[in-house]
N, C-alpha and C positions, 0 to 999 in steps of 0.2 A: 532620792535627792531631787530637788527644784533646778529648773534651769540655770539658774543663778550662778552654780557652780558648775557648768560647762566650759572651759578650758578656755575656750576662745572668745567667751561672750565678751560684750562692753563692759565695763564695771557700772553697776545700778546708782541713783543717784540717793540710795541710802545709807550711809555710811556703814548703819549697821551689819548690814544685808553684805554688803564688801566685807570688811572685818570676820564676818562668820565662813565666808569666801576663800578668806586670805588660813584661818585657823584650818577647814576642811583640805586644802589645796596644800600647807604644808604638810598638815599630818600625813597626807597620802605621801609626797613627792619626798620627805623625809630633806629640802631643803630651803632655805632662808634666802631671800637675793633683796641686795642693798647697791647701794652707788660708792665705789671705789675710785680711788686714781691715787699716785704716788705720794701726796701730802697727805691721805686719810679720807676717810669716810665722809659723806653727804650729809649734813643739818641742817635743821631752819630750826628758824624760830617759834615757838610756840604760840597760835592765835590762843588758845585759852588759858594760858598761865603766863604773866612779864616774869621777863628774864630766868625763863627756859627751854632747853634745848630738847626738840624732836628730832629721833632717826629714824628717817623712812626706810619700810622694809614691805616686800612685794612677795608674794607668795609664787611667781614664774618669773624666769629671767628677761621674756616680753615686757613686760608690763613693767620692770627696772629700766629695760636698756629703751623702753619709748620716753622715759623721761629728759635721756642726754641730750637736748636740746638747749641753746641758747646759751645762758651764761652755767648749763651744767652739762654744757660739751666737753669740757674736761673729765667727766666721768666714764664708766664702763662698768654695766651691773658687773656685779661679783657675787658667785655662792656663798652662806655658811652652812654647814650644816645641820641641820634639828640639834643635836644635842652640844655643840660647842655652841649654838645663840641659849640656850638653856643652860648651862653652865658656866659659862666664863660671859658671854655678852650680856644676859637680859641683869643679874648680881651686878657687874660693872654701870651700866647704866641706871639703877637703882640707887646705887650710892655713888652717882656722881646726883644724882636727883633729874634725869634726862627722861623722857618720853618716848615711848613708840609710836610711831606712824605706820597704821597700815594699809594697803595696797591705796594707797590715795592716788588720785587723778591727776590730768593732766597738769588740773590748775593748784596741783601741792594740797591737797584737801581732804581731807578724812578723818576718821578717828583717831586722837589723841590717848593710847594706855599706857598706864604703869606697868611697868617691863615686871612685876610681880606677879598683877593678874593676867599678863597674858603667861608668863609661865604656866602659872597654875591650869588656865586655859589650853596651853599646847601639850601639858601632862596629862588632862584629864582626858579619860577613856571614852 
């Protein structure tokens, strides 16, 4: 394995390179971390698609909980599991027609996927 996927490193400024980061980093860790608080889950807006919704998801709970700044101080990463975001979450966001974001940066940035293919993605061996 490349440096890339050392625990602690920066995130690359390749989106791809991240993303393949975030898929290696779950598979191992066997968990999911997103941005939580008492109203619900963390969304933006999608830069590549109008009028649809991205939920960002981080492959370590760092890399969630350095996002809670500013006006997403109300948040506090939160786990899911590998297999309940495979089951109930990446289907649910599918047919609401919603995006994943994964491990994106400070400035909200990264890969935009269809919660299908990264299924397929976090299934495949």
């Amino acid at each position: 394995m490349n440096d890339t996927t050392t625990n602690d490193a920066p995130f690359s400024d390749d989106d791809q390179e991240n993303h393949q980061r975030f898929l290696a980093e779950v598979k191992q860790s066997g968990l999911v971390w997103g941005l939580a608080n008492e109203d619900g889950w963390a969304v933006c807006p999608s830069i590549e698609y109008e009028e649809t919704d991205v939920f960002p998801f981080w492959s370590q709970e760092h890399y969630a909980q350095a996002l809670c700044v500013e006006e997403w101080s109300v948040y506090q990463a939160k786990s899911i599991s590998v297999e309940d975001f495979l089951i109930e979450w990446l289907p649910g966001m599918h047919e609401d027609d919603a995006l994943v974001g994964t491990n994106w940066d400070a400035e909200l940035s990264g890969m935009e996927v269809e919660p299908a293919d990264l299924a397929k993605s976090l299934s495949d061996e």
